[in-house]
mmCIF file of the N, C-alpha and C atoms, coordinates in Angstrom:
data_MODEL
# 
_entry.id   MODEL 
# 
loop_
_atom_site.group_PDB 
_atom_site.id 
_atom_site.type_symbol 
_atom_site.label_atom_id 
_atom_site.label_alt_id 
_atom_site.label_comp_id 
_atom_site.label_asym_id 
_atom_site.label_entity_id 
_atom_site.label_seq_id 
_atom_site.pdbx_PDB_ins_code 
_atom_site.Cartn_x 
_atom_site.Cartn_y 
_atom_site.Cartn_z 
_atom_site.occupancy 
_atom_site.B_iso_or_equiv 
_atom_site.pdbx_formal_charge 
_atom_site.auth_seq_id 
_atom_site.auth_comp_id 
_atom_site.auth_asym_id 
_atom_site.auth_atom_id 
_atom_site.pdbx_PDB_model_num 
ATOM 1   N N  . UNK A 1 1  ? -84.381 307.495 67.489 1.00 0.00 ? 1  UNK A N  1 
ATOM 2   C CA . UNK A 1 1  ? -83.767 306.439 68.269 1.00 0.00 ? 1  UNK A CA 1 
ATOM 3   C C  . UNK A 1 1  ? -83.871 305.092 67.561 1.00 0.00 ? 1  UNK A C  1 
ATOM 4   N N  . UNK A 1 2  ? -84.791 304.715 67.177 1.00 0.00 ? 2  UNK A N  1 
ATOM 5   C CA . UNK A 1 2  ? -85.421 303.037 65.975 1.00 0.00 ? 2  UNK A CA 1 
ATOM 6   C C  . UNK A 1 2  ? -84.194 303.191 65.282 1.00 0.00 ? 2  UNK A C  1 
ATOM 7   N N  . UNK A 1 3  ? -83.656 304.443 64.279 1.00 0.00 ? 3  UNK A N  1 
ATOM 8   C CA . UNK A 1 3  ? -82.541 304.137 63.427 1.00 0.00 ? 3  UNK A CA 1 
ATOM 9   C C  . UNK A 1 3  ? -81.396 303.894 64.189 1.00 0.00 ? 3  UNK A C  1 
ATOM 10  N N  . UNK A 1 4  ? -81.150 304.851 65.333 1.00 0.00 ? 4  UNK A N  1 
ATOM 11  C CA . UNK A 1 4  ? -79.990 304.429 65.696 1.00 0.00 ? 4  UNK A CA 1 
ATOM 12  C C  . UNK A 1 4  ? -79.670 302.743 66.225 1.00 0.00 ? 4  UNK A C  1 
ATOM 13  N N  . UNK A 1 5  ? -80.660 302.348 66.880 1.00 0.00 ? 5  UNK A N  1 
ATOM 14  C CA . UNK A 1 5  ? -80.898 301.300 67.605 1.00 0.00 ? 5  UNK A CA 1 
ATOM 15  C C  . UNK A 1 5  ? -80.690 299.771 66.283 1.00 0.00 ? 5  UNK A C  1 
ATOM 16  N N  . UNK A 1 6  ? -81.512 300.269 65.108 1.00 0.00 ? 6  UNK A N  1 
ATOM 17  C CA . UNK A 1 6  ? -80.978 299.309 63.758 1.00 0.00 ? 6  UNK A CA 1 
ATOM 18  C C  . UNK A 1 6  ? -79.888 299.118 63.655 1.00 0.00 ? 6  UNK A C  1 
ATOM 19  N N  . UNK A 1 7  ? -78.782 300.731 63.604 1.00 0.00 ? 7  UNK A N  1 
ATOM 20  C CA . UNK A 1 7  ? -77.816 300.478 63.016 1.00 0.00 ? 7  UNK A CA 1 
ATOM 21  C C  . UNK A 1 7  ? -76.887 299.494 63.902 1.00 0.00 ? 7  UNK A C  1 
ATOM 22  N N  . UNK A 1 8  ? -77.130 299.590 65.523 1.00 0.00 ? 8  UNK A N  1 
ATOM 23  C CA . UNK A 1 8  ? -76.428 299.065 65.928 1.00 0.00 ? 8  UNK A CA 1 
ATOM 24  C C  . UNK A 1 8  ? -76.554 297.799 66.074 1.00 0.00 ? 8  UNK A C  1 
ATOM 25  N N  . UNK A 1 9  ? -77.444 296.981 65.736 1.00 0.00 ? 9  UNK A N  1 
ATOM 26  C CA . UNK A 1 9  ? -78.463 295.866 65.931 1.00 0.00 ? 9  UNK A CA 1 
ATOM 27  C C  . UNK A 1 9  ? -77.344 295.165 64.519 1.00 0.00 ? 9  UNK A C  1 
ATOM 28  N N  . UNK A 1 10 ? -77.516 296.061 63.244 1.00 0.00 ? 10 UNK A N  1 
ATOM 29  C CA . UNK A 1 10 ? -77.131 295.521 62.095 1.00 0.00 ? 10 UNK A CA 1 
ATOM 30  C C  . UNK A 1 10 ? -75.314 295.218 62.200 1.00 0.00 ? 10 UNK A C  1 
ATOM 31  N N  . UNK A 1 11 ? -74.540 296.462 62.997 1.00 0.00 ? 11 UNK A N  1 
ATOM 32  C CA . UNK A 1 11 ? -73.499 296.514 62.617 1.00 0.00 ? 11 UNK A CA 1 
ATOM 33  C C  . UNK A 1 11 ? -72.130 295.081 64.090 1.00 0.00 ? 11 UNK A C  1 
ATOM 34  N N  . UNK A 1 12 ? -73.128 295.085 65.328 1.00 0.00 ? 12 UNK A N  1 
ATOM 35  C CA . UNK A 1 12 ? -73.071 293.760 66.130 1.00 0.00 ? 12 UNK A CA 1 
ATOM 36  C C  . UNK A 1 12 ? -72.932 292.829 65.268 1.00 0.00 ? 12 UNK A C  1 
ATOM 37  N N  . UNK A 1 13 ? -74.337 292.499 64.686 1.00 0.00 ? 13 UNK A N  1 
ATOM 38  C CA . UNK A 1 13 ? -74.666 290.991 64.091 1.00 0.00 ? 13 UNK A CA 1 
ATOM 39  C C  . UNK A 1 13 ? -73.728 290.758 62.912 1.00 0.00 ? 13 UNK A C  1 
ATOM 40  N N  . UNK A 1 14 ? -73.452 291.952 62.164 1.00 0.00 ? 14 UNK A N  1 
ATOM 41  C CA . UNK A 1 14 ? -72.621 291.372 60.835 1.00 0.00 ? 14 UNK A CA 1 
ATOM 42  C C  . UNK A 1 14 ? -71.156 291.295 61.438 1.00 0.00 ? 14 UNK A C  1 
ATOM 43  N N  . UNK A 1 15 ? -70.759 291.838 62.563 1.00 0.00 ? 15 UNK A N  1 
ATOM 44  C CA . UNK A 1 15 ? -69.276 291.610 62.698 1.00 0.00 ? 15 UNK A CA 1 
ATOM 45  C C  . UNK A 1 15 ? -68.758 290.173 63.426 1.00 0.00 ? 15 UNK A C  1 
ATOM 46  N N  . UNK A 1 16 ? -70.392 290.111 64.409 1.00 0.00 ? 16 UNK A N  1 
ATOM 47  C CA . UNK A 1 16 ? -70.366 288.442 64.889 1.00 0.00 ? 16 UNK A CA 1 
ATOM 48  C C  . UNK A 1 16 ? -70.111 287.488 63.954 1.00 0.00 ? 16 UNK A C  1 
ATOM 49  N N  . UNK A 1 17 ? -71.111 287.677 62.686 1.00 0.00 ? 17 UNK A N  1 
ATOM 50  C CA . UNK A 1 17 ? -71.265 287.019 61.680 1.00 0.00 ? 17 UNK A CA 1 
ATOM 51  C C  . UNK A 1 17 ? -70.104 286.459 61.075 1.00 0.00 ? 17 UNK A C  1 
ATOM 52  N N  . UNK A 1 18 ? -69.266 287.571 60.765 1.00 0.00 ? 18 UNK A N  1 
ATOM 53  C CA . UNK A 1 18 ? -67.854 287.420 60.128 1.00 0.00 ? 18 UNK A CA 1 
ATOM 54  C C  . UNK A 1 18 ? -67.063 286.135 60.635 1.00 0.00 ? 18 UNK A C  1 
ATOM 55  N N  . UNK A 1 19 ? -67.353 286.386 62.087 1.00 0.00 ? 19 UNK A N  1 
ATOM 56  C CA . UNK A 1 19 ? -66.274 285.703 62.833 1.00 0.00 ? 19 UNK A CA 1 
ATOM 57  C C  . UNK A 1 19 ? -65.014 285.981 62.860 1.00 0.00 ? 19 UNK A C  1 
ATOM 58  N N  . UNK A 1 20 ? -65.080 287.185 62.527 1.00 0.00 ? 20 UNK A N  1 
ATOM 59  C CA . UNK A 1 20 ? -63.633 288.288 63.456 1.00 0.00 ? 20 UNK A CA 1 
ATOM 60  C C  . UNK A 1 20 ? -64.099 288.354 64.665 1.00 0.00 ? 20 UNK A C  1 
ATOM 61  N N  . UNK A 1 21 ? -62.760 288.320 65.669 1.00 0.00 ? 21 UNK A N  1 
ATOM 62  C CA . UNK A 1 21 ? -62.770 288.393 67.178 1.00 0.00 ? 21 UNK A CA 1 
ATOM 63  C C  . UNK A 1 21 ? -62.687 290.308 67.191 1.00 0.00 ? 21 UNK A C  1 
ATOM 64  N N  . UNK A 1 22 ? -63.662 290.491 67.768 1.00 0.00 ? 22 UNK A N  1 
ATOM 65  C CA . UNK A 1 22 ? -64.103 291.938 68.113 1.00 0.00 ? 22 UNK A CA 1 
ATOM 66  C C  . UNK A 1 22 ? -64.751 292.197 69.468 1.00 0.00 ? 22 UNK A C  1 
ATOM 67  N N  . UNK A 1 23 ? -64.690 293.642 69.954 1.00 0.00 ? 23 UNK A N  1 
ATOM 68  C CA . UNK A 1 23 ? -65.180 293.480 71.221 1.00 0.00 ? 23 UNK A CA 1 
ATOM 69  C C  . UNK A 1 23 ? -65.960 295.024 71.101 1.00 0.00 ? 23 UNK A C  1 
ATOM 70  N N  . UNK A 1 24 ? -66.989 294.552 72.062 1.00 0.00 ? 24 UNK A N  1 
ATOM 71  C CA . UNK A 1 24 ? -67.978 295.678 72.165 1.00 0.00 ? 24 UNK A CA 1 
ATOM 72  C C  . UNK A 1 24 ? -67.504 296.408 73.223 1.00 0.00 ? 24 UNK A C  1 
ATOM 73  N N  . UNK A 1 25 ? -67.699 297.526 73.294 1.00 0.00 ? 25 UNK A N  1 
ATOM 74  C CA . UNK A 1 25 ? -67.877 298.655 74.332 1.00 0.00 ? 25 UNK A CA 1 
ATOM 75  C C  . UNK A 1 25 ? -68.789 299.094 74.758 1.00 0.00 ? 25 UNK A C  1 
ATOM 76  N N  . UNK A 1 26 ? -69.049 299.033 76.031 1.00 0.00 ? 26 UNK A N  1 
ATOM 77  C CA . UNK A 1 26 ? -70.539 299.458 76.320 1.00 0.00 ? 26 UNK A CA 1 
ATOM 78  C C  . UNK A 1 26 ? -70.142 300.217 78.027 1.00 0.00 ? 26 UNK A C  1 
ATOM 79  N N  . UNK A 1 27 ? -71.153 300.921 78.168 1.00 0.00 ? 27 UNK A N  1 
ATOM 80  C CA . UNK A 1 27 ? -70.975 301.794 79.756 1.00 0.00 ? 27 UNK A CA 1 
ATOM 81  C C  . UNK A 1 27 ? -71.188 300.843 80.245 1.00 0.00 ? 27 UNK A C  1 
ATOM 82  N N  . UNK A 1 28 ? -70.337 301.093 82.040 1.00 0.00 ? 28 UNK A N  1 
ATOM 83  C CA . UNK A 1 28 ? -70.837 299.948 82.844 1.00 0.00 ? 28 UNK A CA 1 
ATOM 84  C C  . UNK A 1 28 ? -70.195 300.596 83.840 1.00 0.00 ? 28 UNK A C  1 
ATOM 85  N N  . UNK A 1 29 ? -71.577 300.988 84.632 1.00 0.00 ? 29 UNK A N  1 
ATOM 86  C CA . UNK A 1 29 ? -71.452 301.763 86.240 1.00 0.00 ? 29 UNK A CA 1 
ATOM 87  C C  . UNK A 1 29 ? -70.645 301.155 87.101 1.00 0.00 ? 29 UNK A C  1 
ATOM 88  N N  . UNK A 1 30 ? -69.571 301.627 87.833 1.00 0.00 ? 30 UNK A N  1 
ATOM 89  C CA . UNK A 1 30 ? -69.164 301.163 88.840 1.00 0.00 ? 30 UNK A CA 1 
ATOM 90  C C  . UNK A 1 30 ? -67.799 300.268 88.402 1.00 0.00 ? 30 UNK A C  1 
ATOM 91  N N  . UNK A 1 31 ? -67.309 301.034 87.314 1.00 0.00 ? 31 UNK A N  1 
ATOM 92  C CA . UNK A 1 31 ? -65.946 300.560 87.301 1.00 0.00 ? 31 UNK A CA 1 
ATOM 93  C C  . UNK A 1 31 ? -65.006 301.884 86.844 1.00 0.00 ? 31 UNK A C  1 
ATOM 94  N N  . UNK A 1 32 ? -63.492 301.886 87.598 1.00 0.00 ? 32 UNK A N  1 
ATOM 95  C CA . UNK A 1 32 ? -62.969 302.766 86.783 1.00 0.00 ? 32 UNK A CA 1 
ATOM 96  C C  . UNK A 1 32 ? -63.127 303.946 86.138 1.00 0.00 ? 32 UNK A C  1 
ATOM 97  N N  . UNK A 1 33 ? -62.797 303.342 84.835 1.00 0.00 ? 33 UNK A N  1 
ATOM 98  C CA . UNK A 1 33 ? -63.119 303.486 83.509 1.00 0.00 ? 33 UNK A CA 1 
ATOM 99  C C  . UNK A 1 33 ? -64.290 304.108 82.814 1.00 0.00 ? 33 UNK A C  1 
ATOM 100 N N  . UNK A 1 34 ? -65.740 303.336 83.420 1.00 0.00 ? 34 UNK A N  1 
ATOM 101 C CA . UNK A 1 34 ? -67.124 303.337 83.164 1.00 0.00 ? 34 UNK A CA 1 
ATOM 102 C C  . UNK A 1 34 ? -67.540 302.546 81.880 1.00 0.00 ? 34 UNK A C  1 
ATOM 103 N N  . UNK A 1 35 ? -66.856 301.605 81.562 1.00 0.00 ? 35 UNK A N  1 
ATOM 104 C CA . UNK A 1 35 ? -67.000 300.941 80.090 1.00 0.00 ? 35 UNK A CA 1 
ATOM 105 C C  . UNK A 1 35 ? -66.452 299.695 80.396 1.00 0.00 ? 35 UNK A C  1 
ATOM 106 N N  . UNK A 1 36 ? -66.899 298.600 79.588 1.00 0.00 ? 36 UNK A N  1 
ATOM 107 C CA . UNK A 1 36 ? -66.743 297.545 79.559 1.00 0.00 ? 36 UNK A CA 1 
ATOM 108 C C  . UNK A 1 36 ? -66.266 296.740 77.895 1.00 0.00 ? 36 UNK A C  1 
ATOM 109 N N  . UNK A 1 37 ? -65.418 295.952 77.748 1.00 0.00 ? 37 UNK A N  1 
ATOM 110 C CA . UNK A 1 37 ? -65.254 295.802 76.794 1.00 0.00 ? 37 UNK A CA 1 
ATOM 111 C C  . UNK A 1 37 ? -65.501 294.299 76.423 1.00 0.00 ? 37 UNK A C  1 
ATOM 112 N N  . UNK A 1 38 ? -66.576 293.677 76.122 1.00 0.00 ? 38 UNK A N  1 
ATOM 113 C CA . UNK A 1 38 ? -67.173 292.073 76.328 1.00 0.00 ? 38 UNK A CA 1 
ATOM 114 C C  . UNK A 1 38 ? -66.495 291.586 74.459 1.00 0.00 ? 38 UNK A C  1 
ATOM 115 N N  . UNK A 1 39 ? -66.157 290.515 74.954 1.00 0.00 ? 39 UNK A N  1 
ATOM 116 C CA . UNK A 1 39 ? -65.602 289.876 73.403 1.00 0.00 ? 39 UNK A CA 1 
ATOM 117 C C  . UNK A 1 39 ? -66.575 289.376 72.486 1.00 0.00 ? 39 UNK A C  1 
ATOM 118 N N  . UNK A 1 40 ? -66.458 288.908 71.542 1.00 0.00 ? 40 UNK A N  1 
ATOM 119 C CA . UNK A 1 40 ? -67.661 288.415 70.455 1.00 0.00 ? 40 UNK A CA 1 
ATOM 120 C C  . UNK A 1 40 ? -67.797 286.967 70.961 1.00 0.00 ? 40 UNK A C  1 
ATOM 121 N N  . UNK A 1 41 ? -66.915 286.101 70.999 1.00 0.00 ? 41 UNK A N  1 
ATOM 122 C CA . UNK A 1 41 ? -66.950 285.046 72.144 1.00 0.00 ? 41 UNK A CA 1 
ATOM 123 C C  . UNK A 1 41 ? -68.252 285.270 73.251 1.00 0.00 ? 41 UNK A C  1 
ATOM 124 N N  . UNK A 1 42 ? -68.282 286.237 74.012 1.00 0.00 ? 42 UNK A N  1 
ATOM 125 C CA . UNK A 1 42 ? -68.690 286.071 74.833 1.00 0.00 ? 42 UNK A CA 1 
ATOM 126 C C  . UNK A 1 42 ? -70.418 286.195 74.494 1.00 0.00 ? 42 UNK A C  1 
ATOM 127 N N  . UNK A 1 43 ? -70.617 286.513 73.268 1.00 0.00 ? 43 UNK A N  1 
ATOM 128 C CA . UNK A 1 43 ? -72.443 286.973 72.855 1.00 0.00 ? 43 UNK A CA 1 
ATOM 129 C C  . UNK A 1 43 ? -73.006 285.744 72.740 1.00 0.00 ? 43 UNK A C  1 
ATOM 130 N N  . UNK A 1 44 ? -74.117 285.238 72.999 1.00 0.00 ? 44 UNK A N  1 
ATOM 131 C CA . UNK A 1 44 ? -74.762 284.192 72.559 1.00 0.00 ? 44 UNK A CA 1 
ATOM 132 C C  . UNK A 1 44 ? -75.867 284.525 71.561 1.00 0.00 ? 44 UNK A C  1 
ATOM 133 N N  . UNK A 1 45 ? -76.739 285.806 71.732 1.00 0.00 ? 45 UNK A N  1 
ATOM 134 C CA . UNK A 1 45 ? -77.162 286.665 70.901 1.00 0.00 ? 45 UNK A CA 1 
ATOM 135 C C  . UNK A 1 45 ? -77.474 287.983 71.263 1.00 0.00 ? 45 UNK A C  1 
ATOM 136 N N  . UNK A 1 46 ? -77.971 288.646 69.296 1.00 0.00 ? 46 UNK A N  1 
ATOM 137 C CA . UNK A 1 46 ? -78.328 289.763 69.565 1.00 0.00 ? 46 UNK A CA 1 
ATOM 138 C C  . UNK A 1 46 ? -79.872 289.717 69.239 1.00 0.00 ? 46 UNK A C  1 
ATOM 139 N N  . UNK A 1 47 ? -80.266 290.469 70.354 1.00 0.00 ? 47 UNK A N  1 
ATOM 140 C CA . UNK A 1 47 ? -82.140 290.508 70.060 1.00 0.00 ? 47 UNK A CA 1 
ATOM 141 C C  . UNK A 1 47 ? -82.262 292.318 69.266 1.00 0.00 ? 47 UNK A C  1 
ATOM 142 N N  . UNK A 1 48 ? -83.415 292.682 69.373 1.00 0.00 ? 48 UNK A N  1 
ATOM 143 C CA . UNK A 1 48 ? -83.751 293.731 68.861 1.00 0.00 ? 48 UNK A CA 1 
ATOM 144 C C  . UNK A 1 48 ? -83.599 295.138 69.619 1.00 0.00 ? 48 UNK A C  1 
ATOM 145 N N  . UNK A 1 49 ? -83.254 294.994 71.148 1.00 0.00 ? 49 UNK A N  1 
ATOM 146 C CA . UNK A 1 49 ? -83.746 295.819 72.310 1.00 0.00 ? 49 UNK A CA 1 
ATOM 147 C C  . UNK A 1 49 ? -82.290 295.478 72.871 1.00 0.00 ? 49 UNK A C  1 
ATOM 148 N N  . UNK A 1 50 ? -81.527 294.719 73.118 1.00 0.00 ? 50 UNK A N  1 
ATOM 149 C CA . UNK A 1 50 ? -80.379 293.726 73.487 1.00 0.00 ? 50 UNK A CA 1 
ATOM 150 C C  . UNK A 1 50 ? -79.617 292.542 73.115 1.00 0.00 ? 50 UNK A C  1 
ATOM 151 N N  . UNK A 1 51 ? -78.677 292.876 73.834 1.00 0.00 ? 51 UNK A N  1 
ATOM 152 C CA . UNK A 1 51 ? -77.337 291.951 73.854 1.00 0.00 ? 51 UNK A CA 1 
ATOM 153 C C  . UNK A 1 51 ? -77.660 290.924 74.306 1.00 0.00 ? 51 UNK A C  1 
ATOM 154 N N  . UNK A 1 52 ? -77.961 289.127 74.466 1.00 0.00 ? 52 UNK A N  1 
ATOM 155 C CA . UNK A 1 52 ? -77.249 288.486 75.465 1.00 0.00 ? 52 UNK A CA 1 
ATOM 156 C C  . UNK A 1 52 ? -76.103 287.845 75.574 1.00 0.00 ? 52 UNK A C  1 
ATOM 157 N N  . UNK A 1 53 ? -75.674 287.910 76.627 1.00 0.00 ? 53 UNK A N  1 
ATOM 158 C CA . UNK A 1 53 ? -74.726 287.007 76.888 1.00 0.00 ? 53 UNK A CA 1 
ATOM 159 C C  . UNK A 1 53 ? -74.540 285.165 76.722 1.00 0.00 ? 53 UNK A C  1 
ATOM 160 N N  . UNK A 1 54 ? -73.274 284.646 77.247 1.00 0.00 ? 54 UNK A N  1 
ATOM 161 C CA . UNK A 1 54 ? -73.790 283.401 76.703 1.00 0.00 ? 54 UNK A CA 1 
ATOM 162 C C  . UNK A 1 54 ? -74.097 283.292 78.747 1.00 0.00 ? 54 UNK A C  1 
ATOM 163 N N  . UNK A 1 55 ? -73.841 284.083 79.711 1.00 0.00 ? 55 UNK A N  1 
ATOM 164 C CA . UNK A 1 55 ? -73.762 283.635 81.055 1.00 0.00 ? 55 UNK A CA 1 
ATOM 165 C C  . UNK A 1 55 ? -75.169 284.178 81.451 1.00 0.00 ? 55 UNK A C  1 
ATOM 166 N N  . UNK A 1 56 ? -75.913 284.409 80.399 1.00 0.00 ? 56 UNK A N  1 
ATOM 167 C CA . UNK A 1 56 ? -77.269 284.804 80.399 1.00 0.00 ? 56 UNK A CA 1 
ATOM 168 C C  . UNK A 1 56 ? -77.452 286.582 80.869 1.00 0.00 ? 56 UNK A C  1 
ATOM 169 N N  . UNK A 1 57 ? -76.553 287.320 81.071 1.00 0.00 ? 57 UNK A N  1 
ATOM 170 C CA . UNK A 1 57 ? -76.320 288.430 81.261 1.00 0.00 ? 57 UNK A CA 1 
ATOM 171 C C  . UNK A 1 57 ? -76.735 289.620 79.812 1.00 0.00 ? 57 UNK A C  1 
ATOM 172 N N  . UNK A 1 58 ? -78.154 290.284 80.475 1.00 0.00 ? 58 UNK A N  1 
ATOM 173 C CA . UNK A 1 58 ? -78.906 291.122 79.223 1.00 0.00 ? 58 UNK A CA 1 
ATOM 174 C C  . UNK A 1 58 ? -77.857 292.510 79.358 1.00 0.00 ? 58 UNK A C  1 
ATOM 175 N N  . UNK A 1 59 ? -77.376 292.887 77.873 1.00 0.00 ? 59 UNK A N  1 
ATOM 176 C CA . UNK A 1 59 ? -76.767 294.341 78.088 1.00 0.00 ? 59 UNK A CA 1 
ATOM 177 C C  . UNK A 1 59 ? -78.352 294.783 76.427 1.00 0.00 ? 59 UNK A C  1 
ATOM 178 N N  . UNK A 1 60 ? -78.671 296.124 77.424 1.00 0.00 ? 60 UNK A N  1 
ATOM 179 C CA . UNK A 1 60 ? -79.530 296.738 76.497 1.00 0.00 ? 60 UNK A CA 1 
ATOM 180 C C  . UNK A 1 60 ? -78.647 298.067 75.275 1.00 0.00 ? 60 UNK A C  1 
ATOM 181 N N  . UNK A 1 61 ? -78.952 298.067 74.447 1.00 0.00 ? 61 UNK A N  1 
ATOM 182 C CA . UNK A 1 61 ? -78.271 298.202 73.592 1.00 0.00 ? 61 UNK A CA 1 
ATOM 183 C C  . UNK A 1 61 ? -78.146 299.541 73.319 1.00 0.00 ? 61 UNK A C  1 
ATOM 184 N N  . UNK A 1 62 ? -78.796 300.571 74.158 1.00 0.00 ? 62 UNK A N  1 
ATOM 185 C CA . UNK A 1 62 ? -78.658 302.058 74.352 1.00 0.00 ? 62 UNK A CA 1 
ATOM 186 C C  . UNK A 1 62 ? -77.181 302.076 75.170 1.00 0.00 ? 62 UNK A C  1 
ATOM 187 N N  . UNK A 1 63 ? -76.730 300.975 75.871 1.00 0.00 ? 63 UNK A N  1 
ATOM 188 C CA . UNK A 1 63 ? -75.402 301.288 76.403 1.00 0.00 ? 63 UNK A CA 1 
ATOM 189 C C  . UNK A 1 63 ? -74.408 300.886 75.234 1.00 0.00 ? 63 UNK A C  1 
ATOM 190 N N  . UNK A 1 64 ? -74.450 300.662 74.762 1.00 0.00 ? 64 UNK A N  1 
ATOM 191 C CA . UNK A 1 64 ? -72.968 300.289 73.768 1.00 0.00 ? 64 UNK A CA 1 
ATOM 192 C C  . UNK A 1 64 ? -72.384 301.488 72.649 1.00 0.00 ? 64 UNK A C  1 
ATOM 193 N N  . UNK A 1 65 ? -71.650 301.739 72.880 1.00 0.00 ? 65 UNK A N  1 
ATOM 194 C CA . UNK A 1 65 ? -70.441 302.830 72.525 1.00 0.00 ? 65 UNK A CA 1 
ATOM 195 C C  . UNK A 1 65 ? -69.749 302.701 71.532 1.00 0.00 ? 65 UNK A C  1 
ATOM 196 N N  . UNK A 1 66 ? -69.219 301.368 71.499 1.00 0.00 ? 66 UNK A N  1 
ATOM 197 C CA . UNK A 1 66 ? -68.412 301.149 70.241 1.00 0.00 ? 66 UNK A CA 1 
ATOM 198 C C  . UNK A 1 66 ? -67.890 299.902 69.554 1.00 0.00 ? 66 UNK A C  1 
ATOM 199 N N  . UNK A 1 67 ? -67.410 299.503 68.770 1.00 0.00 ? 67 UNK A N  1 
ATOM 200 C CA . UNK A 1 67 ? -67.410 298.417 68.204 1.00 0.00 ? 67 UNK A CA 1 
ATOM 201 C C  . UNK A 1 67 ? -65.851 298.450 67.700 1.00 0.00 ? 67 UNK A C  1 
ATOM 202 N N  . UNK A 1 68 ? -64.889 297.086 68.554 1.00 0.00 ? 68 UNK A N  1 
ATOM 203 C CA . UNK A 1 68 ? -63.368 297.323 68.046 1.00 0.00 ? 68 UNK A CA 1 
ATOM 204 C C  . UNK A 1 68 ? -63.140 296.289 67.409 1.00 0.00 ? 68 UNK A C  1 
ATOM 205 N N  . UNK A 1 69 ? -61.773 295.828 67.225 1.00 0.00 ? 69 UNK A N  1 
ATOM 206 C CA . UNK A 1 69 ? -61.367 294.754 66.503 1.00 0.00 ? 69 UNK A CA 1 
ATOM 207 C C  . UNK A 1 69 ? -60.033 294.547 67.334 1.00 0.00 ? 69 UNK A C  1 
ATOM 208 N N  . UNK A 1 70 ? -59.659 293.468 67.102 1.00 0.00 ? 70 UNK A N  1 
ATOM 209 C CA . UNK A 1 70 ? -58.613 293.011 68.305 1.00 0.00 ? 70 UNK A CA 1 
ATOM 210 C C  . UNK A 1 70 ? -57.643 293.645 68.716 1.00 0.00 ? 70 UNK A C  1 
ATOM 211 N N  . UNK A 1 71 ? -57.110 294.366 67.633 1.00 0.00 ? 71 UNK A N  1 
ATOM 212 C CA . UNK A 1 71 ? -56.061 295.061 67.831 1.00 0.00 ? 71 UNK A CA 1 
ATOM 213 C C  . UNK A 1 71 ? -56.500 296.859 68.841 1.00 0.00 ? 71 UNK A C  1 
ATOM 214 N N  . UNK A 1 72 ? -57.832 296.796 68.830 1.00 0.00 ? 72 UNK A N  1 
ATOM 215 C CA . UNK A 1 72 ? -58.558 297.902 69.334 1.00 0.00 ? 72 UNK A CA 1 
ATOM 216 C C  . UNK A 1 72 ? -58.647 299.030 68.232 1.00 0.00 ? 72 UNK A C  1 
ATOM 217 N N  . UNK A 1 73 ? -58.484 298.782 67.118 1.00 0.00 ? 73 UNK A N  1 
ATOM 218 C CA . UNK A 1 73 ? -58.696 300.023 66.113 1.00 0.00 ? 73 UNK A CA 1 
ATOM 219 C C  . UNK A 1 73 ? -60.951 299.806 66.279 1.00 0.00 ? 73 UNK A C  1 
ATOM 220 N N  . UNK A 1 74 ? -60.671 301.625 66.218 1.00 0.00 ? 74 UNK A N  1 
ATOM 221 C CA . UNK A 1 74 ? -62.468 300.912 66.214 1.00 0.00 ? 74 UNK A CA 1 
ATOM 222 C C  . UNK A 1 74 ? -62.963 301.128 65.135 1.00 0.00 ? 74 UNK A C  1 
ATOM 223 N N  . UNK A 1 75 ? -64.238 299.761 64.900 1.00 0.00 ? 75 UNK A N  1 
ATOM 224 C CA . UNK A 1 75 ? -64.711 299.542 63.467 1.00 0.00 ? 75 UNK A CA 1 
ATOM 225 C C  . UNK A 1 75 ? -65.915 300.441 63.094 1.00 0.00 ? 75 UNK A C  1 
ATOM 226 N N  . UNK A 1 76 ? -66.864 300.779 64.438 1.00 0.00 ? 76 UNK A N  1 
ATOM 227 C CA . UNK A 1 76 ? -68.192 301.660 64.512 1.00 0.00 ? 76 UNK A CA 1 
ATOM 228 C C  . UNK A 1 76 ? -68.173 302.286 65.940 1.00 0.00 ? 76 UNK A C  1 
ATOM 229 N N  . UNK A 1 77 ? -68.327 303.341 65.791 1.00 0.00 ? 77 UNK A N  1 
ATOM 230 C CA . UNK A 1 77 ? -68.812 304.232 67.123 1.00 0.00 ? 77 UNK A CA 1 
ATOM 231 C C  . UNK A 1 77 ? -70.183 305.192 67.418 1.00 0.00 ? 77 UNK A C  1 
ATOM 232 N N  . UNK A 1 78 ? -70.793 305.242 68.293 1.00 0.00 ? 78 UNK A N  1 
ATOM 233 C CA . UNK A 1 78 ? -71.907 305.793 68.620 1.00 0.00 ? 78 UNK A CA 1 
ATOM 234 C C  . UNK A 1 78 ? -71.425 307.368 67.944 1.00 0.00 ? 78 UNK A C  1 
ATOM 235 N N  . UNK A 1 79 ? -72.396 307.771 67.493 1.00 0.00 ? 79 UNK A N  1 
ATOM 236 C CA . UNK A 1 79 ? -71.976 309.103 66.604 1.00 0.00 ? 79 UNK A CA 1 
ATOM 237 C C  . UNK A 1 79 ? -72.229 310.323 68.082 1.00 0.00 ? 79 UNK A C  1 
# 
């Protein structure tokens, strides 16, 4: 789990980094769908364990699924 949890830790932060507009995917009970798709805009940071938001909203980082790019082609996905 530590590796998986790196990779995703590493592959967030470098796409924030870029400053390409990208959006995460992550589960989120009680909709639809069951997924949520939060913009890079919307991160204020990434910790080691989690996401935050900038509305102070913690997403822990065992929920996130996938990693797109605007057009929705995806850049990384949970294997």
């Amino acid at each position: 789990m530590g590796r998986k949890r790196g990779e995703i830790i590493e592959v967030v932060r470098r796409f924030i980094a870029s400053g390409r507009d990208i959006c995460i995917v992550i589960v989120e009970r009680g909709t639809a769908s069951g997924t949520r798709r939060i913009r890079s805009s919307e991160v204020a940071r990434v910790k080691p364990k989690y996401i935050e938001l900038r509305d102070s909203t913690i997403i822990p980082l065992h929920r996130v699924l996938a990693v797109e790019d605007s057009s929705g082609k995806v850049l990384w996905r949970r294997s």
